[in-house]
C-alpha positions as CSV (number, residue, x, y, z in Angstrom):
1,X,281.9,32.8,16.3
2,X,282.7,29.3,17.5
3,X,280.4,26.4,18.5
4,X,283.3,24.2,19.2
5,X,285.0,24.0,22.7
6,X,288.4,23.9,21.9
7,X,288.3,27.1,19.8
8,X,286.1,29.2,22.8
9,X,288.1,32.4,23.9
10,X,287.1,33.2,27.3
11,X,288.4,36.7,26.9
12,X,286.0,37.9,24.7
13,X,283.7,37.3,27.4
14,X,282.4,40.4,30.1
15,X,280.9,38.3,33.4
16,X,279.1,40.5,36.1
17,X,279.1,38.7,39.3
18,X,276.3,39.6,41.7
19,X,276.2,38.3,45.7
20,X,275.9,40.4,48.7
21,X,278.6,38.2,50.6
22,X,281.9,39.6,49.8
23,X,283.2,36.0,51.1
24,X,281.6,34.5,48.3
25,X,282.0,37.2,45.6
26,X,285.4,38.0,45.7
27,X,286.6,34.1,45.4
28,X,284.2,33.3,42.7
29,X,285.6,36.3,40.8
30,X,289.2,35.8,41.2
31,X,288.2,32.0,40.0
32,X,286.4,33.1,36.8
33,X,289.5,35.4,35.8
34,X,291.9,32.4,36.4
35,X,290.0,31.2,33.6
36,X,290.8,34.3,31.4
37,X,287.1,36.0,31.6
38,X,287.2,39.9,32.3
39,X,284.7,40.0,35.3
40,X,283.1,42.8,37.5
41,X,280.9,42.2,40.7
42,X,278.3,44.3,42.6
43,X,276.9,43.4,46.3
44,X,273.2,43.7,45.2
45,X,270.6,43.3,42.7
46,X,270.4,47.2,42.4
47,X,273.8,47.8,41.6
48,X,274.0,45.6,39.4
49,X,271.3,47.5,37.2
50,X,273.0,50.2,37.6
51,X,276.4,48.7,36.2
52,X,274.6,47.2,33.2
53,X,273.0,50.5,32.6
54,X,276.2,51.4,31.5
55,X,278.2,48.4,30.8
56,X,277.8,45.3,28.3
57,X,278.3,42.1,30.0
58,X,277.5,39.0,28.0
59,X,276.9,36.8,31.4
60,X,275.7,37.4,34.4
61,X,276.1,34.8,37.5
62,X,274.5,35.8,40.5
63,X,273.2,34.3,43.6
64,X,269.3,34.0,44.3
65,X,269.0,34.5,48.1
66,X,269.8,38.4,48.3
67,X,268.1,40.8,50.7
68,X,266.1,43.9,48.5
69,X,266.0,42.6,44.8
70,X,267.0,39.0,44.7
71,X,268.4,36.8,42.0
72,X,265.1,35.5,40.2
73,X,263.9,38.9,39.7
74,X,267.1,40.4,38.6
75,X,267.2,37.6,36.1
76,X,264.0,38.7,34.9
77,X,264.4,42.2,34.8
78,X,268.0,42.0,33.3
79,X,266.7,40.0,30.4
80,X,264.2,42.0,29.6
81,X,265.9,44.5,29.1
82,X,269.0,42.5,27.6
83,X,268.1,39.8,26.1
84,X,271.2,38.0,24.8
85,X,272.8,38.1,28.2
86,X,273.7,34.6,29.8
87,X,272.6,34.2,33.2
88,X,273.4,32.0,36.0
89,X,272.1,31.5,39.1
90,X,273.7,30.1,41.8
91,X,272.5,29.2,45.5
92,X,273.2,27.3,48.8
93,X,269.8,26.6,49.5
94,X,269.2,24.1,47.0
95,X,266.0,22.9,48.2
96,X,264.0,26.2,48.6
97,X,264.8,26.8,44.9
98,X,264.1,24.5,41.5
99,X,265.9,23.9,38.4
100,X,262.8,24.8,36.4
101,X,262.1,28.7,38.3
102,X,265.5,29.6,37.5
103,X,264.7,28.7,33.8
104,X,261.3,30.0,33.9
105,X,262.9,33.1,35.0
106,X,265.2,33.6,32.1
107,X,268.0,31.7,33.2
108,X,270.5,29.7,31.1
109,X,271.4,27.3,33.9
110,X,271.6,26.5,38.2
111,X,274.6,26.3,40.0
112,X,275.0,24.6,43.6
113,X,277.2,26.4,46.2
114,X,279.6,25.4,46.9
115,X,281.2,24.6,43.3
116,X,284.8,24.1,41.7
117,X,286.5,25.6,39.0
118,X,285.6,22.7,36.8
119,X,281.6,22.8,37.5
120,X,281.6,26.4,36.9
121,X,283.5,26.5,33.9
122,X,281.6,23.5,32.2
123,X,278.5,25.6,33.1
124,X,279.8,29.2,31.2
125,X,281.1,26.9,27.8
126,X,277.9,25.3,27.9
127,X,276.0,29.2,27.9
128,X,278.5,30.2,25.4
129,X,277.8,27.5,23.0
130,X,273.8,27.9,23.0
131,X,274.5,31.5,22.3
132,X,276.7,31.2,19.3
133,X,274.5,28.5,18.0
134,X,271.3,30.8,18.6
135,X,273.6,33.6,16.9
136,X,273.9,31.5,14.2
137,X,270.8,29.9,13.2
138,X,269.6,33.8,13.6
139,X,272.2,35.0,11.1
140,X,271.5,32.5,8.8
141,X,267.5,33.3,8.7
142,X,268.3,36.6,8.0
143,X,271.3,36.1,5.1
144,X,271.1,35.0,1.4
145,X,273.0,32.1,0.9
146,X,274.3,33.1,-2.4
147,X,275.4,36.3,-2.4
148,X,276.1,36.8,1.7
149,X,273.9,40.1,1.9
150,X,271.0,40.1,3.6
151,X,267.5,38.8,2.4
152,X,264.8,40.5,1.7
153,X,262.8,39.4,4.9
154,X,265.0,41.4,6.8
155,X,265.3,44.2,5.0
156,X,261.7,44.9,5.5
157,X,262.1,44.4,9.1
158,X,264.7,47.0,9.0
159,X,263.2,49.2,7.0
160,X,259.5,49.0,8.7
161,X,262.7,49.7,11.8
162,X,264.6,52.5,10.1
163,X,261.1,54.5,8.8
164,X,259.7,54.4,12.2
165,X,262.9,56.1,13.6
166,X,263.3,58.6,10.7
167,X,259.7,59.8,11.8
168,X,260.5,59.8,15.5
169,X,264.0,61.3,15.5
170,X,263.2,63.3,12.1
171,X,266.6,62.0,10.6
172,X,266.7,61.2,6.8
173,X,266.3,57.8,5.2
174,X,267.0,56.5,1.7
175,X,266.5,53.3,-0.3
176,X,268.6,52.3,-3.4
177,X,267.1,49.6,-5.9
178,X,269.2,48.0,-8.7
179,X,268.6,45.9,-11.1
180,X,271.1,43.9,-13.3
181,X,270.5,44.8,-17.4
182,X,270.2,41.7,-19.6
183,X,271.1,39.4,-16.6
184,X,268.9,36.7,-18.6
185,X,270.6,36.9,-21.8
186,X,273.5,36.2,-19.7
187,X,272.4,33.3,-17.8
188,X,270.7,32.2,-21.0
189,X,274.9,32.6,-23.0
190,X,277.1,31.7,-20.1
191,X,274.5,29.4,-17.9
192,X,273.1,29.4,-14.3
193,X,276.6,28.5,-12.6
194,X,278.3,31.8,-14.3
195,X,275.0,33.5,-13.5
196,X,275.3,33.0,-9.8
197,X,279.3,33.4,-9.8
198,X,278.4,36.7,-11.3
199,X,275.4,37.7,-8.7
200,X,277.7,37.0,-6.2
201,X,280.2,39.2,-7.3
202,X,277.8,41.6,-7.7
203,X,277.1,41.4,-3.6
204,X,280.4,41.4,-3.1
205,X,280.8,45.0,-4.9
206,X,277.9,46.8,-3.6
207,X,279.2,45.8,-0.4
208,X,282.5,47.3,-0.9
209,X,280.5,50.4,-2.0
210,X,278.6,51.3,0.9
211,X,279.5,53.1,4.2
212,X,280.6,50.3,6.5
213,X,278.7,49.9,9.7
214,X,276.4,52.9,8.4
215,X,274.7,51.4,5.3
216,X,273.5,47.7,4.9
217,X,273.0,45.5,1.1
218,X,270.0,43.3,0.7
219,X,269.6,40.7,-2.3
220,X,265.9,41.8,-2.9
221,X,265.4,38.6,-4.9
222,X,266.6,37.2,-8.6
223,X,269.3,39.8,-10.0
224,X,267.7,42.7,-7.9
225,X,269.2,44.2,-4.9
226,X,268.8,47.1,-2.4
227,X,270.7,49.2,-0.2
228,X,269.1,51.1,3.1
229,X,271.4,54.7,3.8
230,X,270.9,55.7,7.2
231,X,270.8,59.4,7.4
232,X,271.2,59.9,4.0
233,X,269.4,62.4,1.5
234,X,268.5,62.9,-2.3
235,X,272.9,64.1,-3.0
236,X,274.0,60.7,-1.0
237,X,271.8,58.3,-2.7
238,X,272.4,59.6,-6.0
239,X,276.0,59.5,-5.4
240,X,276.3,56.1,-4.2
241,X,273.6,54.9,-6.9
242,X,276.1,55.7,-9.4
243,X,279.2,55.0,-7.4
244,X,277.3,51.3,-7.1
245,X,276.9,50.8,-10.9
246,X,279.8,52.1,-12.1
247,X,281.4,49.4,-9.5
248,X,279.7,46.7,-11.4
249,X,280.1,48.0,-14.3
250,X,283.8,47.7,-14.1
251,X,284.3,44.3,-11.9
252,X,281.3,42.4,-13.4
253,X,280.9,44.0,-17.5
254,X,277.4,44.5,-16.6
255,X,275.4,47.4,-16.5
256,X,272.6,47.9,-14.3
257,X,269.7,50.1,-13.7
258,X,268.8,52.1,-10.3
259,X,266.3,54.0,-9.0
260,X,266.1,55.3,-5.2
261,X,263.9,57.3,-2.9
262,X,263.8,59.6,0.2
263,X,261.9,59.0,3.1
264,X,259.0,61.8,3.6
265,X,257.1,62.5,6.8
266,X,254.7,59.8,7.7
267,X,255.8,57.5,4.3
268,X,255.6,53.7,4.9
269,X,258.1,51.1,4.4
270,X,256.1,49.5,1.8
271,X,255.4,53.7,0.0
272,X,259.6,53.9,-0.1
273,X,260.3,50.9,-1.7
274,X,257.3,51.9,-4.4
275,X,259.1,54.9,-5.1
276,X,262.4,53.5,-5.8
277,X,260.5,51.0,-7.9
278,X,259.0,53.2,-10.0
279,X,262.6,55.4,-10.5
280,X,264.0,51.9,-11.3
281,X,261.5,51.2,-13.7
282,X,261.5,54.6,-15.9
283,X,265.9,54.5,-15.5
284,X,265.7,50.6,-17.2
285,X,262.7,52.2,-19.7
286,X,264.8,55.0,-20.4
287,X,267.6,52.7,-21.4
288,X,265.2,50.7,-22.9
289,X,264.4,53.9,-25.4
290,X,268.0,54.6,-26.0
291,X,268.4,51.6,-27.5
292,X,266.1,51.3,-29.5
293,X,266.8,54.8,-30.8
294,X,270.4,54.0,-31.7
295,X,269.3,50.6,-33.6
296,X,266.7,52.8,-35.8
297,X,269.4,54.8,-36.4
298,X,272.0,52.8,-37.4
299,X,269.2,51.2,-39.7
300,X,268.4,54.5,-41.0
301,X,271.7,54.8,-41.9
302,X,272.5,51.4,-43.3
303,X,269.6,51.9,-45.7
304,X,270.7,55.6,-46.5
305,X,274.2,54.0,-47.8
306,X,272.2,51.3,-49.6
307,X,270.1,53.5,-51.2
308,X,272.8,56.0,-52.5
309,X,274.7,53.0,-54.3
């Protein structure tokens, strides 16, 4: 994604060009792909529903005088419905229509027929620059800035999402929490620089876990992470629990402790994430035990050798 001019790729971009003149339509179209942009028309406001029914265009330039549905209430009806489409609208009747109802409408800017290649093209970077920039500042709100993965605001926006639909569509729905063992003692030993190297390699390999475009990783906060599975039971989570940790395990030298849970009809977001909690906690406890277990006995036997001298 680019905010800069000079790096904008036109291509990438799907325009849907809406006037119910073909003398206007067709000239403004054959302009826009001079330009390199990949553009469609229609003659009127209802086919051009139709075609974004079934097509993703990221602009959309149509005219406001149209007989039937004209261009302010497509604007409105098209971005309520898609909201990160670019519209512009574009008249010859400058002085029945004002800047501010296009806007108000839902419009990213006017055009004035009749326009040049220039006027029009200044008006689609311009759209294409507050887009990437609103992309932007909405990718970073929703991203740790340490570890890349996504923060734990939106994971609960997801999952609050992803519960909701597991209801609805009864599909399954799992949660993964992890937690990094003795990540104090080594930000205590190595400091807080090797302690955020090492978190961030720890995103980096639950990432490299996960089902790509299926599953999504959250830093949860401190040395704790989680990881949503979409349709995904009891056998997946348990298998991608332990495929996570043995992935740390071998890129990071640290162990860590899981614990995960399977959506149930009618469980909250907030009920899920309490279940994979409390498996979190008793797998660290249990750890916890065996420790302690092994240290009594190697004292046990220490004193037994002791003793027998």
């Amino acid at each position: 994604m680019s905010t800069v001019i000079e790096d904008i790729s036109y291509e990438k971009e799907h325009v849907l060009v809406v006037d119910d003149e073909e003398i206007v339509r067709e000239p403004i179209s054959s302009m826009l792909r001079h330009l390199g942009f990949k553009v469609e028309t229609a003659e009127s406001g209802d086919e051009a529903l139709l075609k974004l029914e079934n097509t993703a265009y990221t602009f959309l330039l149509t005219d406001i005088r149209m007989p039937g549905i004209d261009g302010l209430e497509l604007i409105m009806r098209v971005k309520r419905e898609h909201p990160d489409i670019c519209a512009i609208a574009m008249t010859g009747y400058s002085r029945e229509y004002k800047y501010v109802e296009t806007i108000n409408a839902g419009a990213t800017d006017f055009v004035n027929k009749p326009f040049g290649i220039e006027e029009i093209e200044a008006k689609f970077r311009r759209g294409i620059i507050e887009r990437n920039i609103r992309q932007e500042l909405n990718r970073l709100s929703i991203t740790d800035s340490l570890t890349g993965l996504y923060n734990q605001r939106y994971f609960y926006d997801r999952l609050n999402e992803e519960t909701a639909r597991a209801q609805r569509q009864n599909h399954e729905l799992a949660v993964i929490l992890l937690d990094l063992d003795d990540f104090k003692q080594y930000n205590d030993s190595f400091g807080h620089l090797a302690g955020d190297k090492l978190l961030q390699k720890v995103g980096t390999v639950i990432n490299s876990k996960m089902r790509q475009n299926v599953d999504s990783a959250y830093r949860y906060g401190g040395d704790e992470f989680a990881v949503m599975l979409i349709e995904a039971g009891a056998d997946v989570a348990n298998m991608m629990s332990a495929r996570i940790k043995a992935g740390i395990l071998e890129e990071c030298r640290l162990s860590a402790s899981s614990g995960f849970a399977v959506f149930k009809d009618g469980s909250s977001a907030e009920a899920l994430v309490g279940d994979a909690d409390l498996r979190l906690y008793e797998d660290k406890a249990g750890k916890k035990d065996r420790k302690n277990f092994y240290i009594k006995s190697d004292r046990t036997q220490h004193n037994s050798r002791i003793f027998n001298v």
